[in-house]
N, C-alpha and C positions, 0 to 999 in steps of 0.2 A: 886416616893418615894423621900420625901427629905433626901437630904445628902449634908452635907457642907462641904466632900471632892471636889466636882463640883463646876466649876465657874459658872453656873445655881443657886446650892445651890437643885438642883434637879438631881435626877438619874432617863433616862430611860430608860424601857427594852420592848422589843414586848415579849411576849408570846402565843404560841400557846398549848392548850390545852384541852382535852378530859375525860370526870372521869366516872366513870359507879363500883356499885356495887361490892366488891371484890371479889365474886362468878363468875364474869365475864371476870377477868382479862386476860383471855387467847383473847379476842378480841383485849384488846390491848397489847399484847405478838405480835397477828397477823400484828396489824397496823403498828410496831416499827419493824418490823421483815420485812414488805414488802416494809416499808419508808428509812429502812435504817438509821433512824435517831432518835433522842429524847430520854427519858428516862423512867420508871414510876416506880413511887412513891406509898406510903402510903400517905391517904387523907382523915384523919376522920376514924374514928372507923369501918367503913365496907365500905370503899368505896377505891378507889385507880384511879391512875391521870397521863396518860399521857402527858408529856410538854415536847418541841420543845421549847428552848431560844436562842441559841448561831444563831449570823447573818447569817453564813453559811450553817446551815442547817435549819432554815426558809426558803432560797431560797428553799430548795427540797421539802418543803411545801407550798410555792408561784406554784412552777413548775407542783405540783400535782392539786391545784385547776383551775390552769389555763387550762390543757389541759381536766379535769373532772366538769367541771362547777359544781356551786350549785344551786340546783333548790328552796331552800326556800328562806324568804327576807333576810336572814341570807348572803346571795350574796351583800347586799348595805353593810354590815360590812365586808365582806373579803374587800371588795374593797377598803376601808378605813385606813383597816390593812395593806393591800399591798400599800397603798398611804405613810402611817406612815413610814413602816420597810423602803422604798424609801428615805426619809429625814433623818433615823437613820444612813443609810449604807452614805449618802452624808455628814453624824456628823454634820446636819444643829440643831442634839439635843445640840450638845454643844454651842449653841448661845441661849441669852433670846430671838431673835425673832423666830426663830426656834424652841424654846420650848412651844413658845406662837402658833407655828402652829399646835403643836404635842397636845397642851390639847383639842386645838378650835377640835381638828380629834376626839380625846378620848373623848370628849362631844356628838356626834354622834353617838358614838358605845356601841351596848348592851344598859345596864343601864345609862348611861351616867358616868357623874362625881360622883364619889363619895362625901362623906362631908368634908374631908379635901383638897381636890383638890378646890373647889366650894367656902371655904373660902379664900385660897392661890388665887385663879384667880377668883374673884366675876363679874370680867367685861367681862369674854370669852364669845366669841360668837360662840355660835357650828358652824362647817362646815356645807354647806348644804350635807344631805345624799343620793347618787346615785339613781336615780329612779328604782324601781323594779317593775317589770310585771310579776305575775306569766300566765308560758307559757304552763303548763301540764307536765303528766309525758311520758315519751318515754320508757324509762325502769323498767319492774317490778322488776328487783332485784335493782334497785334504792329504790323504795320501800318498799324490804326487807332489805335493809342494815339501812333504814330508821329509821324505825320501830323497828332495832335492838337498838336502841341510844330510839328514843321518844316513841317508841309503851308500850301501857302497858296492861297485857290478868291478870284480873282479877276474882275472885267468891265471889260472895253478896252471905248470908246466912242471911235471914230476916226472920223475924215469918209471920205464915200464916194459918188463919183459918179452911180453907178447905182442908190443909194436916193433915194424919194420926201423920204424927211424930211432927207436928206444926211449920215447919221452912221449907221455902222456899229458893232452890237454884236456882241462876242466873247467868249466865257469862255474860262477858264485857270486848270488845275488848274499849281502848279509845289511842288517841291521843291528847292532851294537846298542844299548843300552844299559841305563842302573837300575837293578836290580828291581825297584820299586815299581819300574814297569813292565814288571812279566808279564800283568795279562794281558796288555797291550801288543805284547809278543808274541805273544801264544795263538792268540785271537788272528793276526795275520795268515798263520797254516792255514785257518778255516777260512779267512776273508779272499785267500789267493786261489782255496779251493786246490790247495797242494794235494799231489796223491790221489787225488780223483779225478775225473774225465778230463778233456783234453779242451770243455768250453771255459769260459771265464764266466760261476754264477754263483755267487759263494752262497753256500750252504747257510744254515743255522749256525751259531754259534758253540763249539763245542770244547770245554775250556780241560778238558781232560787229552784233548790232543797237541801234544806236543813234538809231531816229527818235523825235524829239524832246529829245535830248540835245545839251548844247551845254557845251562845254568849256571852259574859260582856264587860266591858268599856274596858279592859285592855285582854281580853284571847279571846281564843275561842277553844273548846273541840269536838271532835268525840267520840260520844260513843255510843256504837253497844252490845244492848243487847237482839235484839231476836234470840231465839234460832236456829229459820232456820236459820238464816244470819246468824249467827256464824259456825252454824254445816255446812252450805253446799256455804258459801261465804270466812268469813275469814281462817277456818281453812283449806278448800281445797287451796287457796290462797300460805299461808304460807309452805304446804308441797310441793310444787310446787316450789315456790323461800322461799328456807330456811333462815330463820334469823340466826346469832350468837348469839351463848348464850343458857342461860338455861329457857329465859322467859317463849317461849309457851310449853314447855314439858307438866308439871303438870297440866296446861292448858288444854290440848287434854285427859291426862287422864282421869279429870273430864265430859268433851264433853261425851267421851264413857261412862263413867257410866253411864249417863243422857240418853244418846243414848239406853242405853239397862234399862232402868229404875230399875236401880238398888240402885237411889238416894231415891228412896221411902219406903228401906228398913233400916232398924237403923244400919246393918254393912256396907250398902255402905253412909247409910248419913254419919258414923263416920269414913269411910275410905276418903271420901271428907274433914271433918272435920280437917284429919292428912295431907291431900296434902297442903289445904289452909295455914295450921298454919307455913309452910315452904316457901314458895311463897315470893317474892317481900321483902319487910323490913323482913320479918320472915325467909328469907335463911340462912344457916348458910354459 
């Protein structure tokens, strides 16, 4: 941030922080409550935002990912982050060459540079970014907590010929991600044990299977829309290792009506009709 109180003529700050839906806030009620540290805010019209700024209690969020690794690539940016807050706490930010270390770092992470950064240092050259190897998961409530932040348990209502009421319901577990973590995406088919028996034991890992992955230049997406794999894969999954939050409730409800075919009748289509309208952006 420029500021011409600094002898930089720039102001830095690390920030650590987490936003989620404001139907969900009590997750990060939890996180601030078991960290000890940070704050949360209001962030947009329905959403609200966890942030950790002050130097001193960044350590307790250096100290947390260090001994709890991260398993997505998201691990080459903490690295970067804990590289940065390292040169802030040494106030190498209040030097132009030190500041010039601090953009080359922030050119690597996330997004990169923003547009007024990028016209202010048109010459930086980003750091090179930590190698990452996605290694598997070890823990399914890693998983679940996952899944609590990126996971998203949707219902499609499309028209459809061969139904009585002319509209077709479908659920849909997906996961969204960049692109850098496809095998991490990929890996899930085997880990959920899609497409095979009806227990929950996941197989070997087999990185050439990819059914239900779908790819672009820039993402890569898991979405899980047959019904067995939902009814007898993801949703036994999830009750097993619970998620926070309210996502898959309304979820499971619609599962059981479907289950007991009661989506074929015009009060359970339109009592699906009332769970969806509530769900996801529609929560109140």
């Amino acid at each position: 941030m420029q500021n011409v109180n600094h002898k930089t003529n720039w102001r830095v700050k690390a920030i650590f922080s987490i936003g989620v839906h404001i139907k969900d806030i009590s997750i990060l009620e939890d996180i601030k409550f078991t960290l000890g540290v940070g704050n949360i805010h209001k962030h947009g019209k329905n959403s609200v935002q966890y942030r950790v700024e002050s130097i001193k209690e960044l350590q307790t969020i250096i100290n947390h990912f260090d001994k709890y690794n991260l398993i997505t690539a998201k691990l080459s940016d903490y690295l970067l982050f804990k590289k940065a807050l390292n040169l802030i706490k040494l106030k190498e930010h209040l030097s132009e060459e030190g500041l010039l270390k601090l953009v080359a770092i922030k050119a690597s992470i996330n997004l990169g540079l923003p547009n007024n950064l990028k016209e202010a240092f048109p010459i930086i050259i980003p750091i090179e970014k930590p190698k990452y190897i996605f290694n598997g998961i070890t823990d399914p409530y890693w998983l679940a907590g996952f899944s609590s932040g990126d996971g998203s348990f949707d219902i499609k209502i499309s028209s459809s010929k061969t139904s009585k009421l002319g509209s077709r319901v479908q659920l849909r577990f997906s996961v969204g991600l960049n692109i850098r973590d496809v095998e991490l995406i990929k890996y899930l088919v085997t880990y959920f044990n899609l497409g095979y028996s009806t227990d929950f034991n996941p197989p070997a890992v087999k990185n050439d299977n990819i059914k239900y992955v779908y790819i672009t230049d820039n993402s890569v997406n898991l979405q899980v829309i047959n019904y067995s794999d939902i009814m007898y894969k993801i949703i036994p999954f999830f009750e097993k290792y619970l998620i926070l939050g309210n996502k898959s409730l309304d979820f499971k409800k619609v599962a059981n009506i479907i289950k007991n075919k009661e989506h074929l009748t015009s009060e359970g289509f339109n009592n699906i009709i009332n769970i969806k309208s509530g769900m996801n952006r529609g929560r109140i």
